[in-house]
ZADREN-778758 format. One record per residue (C-alpha): residue number from 1; x, y, z; residue in three letters. Coordinates in Angstrom, 3 decimals, always signed. Example, Ala and Ser with C-alpha at 12.3 -4.5 7.8 and 13.67 -1.06 7.14 Angstrom:
! ZADREN-778758
+-----+----------+----------+----------+------+
|  nr |       xx |       yy |       zz | rest |
+-----+----------+----------+----------+------+
|   1 |  +12.300 |   -4.500 |   +7.800 |  Ala |
|   2 |  +13.670 |   -1.060 |   +7.140 |  Ser |
+-----+----------+----------+----------+------+
This chain:
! ZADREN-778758
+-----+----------+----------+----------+------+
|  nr |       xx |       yy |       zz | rest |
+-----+----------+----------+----------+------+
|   1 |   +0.000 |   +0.000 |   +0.000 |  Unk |
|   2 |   +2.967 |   +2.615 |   +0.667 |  Unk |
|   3 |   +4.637 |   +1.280 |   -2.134 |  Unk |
|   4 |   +1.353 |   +2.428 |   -4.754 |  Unk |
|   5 |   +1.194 |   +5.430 |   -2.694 |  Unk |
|   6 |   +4.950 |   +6.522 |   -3.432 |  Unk |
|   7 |   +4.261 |   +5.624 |   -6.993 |  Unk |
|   8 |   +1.128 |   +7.559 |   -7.697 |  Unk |
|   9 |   +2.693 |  +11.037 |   -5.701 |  Unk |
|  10 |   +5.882 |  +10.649 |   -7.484 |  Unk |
|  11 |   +3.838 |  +10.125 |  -10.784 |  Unk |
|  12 |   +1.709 |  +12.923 |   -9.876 |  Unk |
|  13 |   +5.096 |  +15.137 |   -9.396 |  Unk |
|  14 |   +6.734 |  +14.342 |  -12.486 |  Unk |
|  15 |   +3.811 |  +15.106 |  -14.191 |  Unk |
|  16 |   +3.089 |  +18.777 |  -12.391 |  Unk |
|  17 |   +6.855 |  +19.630 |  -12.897 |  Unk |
|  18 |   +6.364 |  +18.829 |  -17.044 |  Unk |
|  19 |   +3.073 |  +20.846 |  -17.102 |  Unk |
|  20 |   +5.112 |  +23.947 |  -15.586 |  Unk |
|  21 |   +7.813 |  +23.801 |  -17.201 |  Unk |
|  22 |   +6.555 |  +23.813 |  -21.070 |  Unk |
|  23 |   +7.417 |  +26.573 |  -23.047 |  Unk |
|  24 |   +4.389 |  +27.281 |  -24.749 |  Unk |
|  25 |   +2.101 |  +29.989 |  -23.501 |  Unk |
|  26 |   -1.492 |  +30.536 |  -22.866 |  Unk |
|  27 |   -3.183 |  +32.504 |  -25.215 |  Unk |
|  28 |   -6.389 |  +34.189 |  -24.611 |  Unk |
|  29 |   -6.977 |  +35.214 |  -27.843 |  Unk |
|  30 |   -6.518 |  +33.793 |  -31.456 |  Unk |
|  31 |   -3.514 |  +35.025 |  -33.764 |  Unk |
|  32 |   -4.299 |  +38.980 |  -35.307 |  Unk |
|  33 |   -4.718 |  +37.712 |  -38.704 |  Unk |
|  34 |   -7.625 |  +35.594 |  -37.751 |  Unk |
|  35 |  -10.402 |  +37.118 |  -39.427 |  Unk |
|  36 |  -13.759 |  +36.582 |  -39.216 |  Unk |
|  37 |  -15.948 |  +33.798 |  -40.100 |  Unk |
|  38 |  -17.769 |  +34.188 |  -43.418 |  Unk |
|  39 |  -19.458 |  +30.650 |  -43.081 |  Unk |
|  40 |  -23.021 |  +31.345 |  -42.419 |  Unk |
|  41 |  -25.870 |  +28.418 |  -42.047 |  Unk |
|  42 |  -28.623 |  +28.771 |  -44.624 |  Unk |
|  43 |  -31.515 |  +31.442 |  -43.493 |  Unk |
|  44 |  -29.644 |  +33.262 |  -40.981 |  Unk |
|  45 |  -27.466 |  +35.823 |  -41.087 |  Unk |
|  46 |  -23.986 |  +36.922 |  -38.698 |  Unk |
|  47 |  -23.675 |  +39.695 |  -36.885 |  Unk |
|  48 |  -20.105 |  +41.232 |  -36.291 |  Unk |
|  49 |  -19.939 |  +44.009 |  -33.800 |  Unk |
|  50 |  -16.480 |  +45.593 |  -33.491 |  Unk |
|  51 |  -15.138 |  +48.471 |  -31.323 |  Unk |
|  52 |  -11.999 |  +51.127 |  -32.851 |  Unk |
|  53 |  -10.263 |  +52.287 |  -29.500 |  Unk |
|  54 |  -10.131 |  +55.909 |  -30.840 |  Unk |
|  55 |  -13.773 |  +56.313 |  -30.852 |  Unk |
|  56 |  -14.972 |  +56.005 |  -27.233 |  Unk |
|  57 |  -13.118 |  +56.214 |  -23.887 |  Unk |
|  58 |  -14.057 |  +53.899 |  -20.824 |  Unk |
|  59 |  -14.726 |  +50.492 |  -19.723 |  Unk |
|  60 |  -15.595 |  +47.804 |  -21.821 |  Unk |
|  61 |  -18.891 |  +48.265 |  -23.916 |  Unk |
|  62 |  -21.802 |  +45.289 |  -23.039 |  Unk |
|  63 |  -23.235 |  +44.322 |  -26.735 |  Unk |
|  64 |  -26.879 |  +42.276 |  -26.479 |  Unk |
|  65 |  -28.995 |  +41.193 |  -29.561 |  Unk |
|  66 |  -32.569 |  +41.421 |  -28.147 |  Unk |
|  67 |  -31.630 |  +42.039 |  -24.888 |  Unk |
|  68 |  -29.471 |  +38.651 |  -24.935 |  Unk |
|  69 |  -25.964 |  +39.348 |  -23.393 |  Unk |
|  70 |  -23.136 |  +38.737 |  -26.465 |  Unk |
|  71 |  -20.489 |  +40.206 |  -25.202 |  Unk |
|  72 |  -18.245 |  +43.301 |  -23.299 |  Unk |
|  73 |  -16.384 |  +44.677 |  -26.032 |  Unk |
|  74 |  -12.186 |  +45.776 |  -25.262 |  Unk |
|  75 |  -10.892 |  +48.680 |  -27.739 |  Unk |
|  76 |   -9.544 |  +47.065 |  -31.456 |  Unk |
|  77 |  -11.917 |  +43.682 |  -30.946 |  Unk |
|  78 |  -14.838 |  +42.344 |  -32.328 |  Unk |
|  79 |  -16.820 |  +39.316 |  -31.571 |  Unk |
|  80 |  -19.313 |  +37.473 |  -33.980 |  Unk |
|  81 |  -22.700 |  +35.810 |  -33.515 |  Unk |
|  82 |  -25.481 |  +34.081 |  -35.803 |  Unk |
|  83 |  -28.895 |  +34.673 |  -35.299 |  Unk |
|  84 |  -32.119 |  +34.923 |  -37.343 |  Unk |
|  85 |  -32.455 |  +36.951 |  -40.549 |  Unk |
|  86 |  -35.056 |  +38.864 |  -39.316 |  Unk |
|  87 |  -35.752 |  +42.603 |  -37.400 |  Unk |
|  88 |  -32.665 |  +41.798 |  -34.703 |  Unk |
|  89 |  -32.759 |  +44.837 |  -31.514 |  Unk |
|  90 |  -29.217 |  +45.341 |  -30.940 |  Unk |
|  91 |  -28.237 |  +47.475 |  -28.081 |  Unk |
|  92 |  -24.768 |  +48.887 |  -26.392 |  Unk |
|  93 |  -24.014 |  +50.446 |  -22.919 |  Unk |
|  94 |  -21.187 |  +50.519 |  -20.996 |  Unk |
|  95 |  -20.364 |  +48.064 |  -18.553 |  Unk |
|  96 |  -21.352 |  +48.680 |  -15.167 |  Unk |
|  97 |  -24.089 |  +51.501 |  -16.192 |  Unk |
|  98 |  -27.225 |  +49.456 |  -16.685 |  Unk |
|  99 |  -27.021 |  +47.237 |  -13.149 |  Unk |
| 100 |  -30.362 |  +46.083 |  -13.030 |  Unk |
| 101 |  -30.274 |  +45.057 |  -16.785 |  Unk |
| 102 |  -33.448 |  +47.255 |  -17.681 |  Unk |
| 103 |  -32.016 |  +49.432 |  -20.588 |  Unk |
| 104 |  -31.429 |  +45.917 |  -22.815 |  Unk |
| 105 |  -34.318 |  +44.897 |  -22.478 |  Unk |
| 106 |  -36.212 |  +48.345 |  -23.469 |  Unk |
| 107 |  -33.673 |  +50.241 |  -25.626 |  Unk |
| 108 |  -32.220 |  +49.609 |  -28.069 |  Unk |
| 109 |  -32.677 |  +49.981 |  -32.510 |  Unk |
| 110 |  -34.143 |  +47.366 |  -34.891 |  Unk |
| 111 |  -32.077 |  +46.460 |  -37.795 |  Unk |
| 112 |  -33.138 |  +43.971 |  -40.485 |  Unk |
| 113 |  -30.462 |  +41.682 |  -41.249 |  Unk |
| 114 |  -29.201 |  +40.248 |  -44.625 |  Unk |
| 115 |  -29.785 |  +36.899 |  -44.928 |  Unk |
| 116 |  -26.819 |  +34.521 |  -45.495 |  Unk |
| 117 |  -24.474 |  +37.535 |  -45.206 |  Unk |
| 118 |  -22.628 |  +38.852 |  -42.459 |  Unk |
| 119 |  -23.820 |  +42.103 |  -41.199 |  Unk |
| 120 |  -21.299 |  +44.798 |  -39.807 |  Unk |
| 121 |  -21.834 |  +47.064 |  -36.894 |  Unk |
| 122 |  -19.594 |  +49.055 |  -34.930 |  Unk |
| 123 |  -19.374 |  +51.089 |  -32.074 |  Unk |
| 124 |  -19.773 |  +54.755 |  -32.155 |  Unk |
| 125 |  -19.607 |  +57.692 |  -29.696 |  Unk |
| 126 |  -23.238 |  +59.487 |  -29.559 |  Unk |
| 127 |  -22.893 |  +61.877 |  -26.817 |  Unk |
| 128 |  -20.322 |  +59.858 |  -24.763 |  Unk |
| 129 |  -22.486 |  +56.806 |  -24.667 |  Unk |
| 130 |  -21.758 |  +53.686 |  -27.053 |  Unk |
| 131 |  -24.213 |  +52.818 |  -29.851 |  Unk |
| 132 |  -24.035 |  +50.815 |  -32.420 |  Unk |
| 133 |  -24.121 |  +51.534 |  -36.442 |  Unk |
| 134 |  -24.245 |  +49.448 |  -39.315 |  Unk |
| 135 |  -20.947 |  +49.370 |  -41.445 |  Unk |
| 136 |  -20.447 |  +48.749 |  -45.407 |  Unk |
| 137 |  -18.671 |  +45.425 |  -46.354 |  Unk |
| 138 |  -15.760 |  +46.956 |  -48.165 |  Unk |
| 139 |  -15.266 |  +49.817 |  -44.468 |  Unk |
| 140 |  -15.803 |  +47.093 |  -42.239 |  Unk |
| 141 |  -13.488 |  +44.897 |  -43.436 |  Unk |
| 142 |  -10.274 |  +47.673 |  -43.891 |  Unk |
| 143 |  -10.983 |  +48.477 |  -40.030 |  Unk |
| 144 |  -11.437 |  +45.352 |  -38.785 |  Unk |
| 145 |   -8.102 |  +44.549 |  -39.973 |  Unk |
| 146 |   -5.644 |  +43.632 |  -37.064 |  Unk |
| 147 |   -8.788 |  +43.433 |  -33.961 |  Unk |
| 148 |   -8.810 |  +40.020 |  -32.277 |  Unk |
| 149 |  -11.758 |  +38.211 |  -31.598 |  Unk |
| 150 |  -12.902 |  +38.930 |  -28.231 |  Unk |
| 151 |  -13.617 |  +35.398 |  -26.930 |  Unk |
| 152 |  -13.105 |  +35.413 |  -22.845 |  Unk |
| 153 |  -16.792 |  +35.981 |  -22.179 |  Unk |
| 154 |  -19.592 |  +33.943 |  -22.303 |  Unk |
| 155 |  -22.591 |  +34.572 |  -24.425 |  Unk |
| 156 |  -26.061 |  +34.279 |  -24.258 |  Unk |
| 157 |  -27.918 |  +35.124 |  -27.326 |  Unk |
| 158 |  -29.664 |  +31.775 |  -28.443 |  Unk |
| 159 |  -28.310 |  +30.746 |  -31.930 |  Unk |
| 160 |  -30.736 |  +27.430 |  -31.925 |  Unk |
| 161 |  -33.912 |  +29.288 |  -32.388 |  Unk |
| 162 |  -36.500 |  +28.634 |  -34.819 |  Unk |
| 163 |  -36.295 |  +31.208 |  -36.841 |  Unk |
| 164 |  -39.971 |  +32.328 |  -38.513 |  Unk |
| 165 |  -39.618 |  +34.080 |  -41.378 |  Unk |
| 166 |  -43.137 |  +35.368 |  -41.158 |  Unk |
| 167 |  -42.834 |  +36.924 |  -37.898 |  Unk |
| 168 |  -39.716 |  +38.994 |  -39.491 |  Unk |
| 169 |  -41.278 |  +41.658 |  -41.317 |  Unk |
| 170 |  -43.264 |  +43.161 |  -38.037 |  Unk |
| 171 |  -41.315 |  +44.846 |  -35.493 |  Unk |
| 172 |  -42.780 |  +42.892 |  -32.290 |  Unk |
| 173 |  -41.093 |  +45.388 |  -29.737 |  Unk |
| 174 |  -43.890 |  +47.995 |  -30.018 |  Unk |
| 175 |  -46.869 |  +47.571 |  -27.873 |  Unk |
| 176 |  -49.414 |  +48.390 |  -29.942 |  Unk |
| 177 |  -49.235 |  +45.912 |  -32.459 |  Unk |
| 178 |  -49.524 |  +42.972 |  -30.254 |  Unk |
| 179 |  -53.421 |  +43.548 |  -30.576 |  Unk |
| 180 |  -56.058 |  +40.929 |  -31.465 |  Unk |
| 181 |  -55.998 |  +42.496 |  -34.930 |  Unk |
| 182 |  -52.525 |  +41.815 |  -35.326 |  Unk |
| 183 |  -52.425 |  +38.816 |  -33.913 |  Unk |
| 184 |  -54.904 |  +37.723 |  -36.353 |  Unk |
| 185 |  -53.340 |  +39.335 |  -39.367 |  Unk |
| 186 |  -49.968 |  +37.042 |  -38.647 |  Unk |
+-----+----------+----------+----------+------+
């Protein structure tokens, strides 16, 4: 019995001293030249929200797609999500601002998304709060070049989602047209 216990520590030891001494680092991010993904499953489309660090000073900027958390942007990074091609509510706010979560859930603008294209939006400076606007192809792409994909958080916007193209065309955040009539008319 002392004998397997001498083994298994001195096993255990040999293999803690290899783990710490191995030259390769940790990376929490993917090489600069990684770009972004351009693969996009049929019917949806991908959003790509990216953040220049000359445009707005402070903390890191909280993204969410219909009030679903994607992610807290860092200056010269973008992050990448597919959702439905529909009406999508995308909202910004600095982290730390909105504590009790209300603002995502209420604010916020509708954009209608390109199907089985990837849709650009970055972060601009509208009276020192973030916001988000959509970006040309051709812009996006010169100044997304060099930003790493911000990947150390943990999204929630659900990508499986039945996505009803019928339901696309209205924009379901305003009150008013959840009436019987409209209900009826869908």
């Amino acid at each position: 019995m002392k004998c397997k216990t001498k083994i298994t520590s001195l096993s255990l030891l040999i293999l803690l001293t290899g783990c710490s001494t191995s030259s390769d680092t940790i990376r929490l991010y993917p090489s600069q030249d990684e770009s972004y993904s351009k693969n996009i499953e049929d019917g949806r489309a991908s959003v790509v929200v990216y953040r220049e660090s000359h445009v707005i000073d402070g903390t890191t900027v909280n993204v969410y797609i219909n009030g679903e958390y994607l992610t807290s942007l860092e200056p010269n990074a973008y992050s990448q999500e597919t959702v439905c091609a529909t009406n999508q509510k995308l909202y910004s706010q600095f982290t730390g601002k909105d504590p009790a979560y209300k603002q995502k859930a209420t604010q916020g603008q509708l954009f209608k998304l390109k199907a089985n294209e990837v849709n650009f939006f970055k972060i601009v400076n509208i009276g020192n709060q973030p916001s988000l606007s959509p970006v040309p192809v051709e812009q996006a792409e010169k100044e997304l070049f060099g930003f790493r994909k911000q990947q150390h958080t943990l999204r929630r916007v659900e990508y499986v989602k039945n996505c009803e193209q019928v339901l696309g065309q209205y924009d379901l955040s305003d009150s008013c047209r959840k009436t019987p009539s409209f209900r009826a008319e869908i």
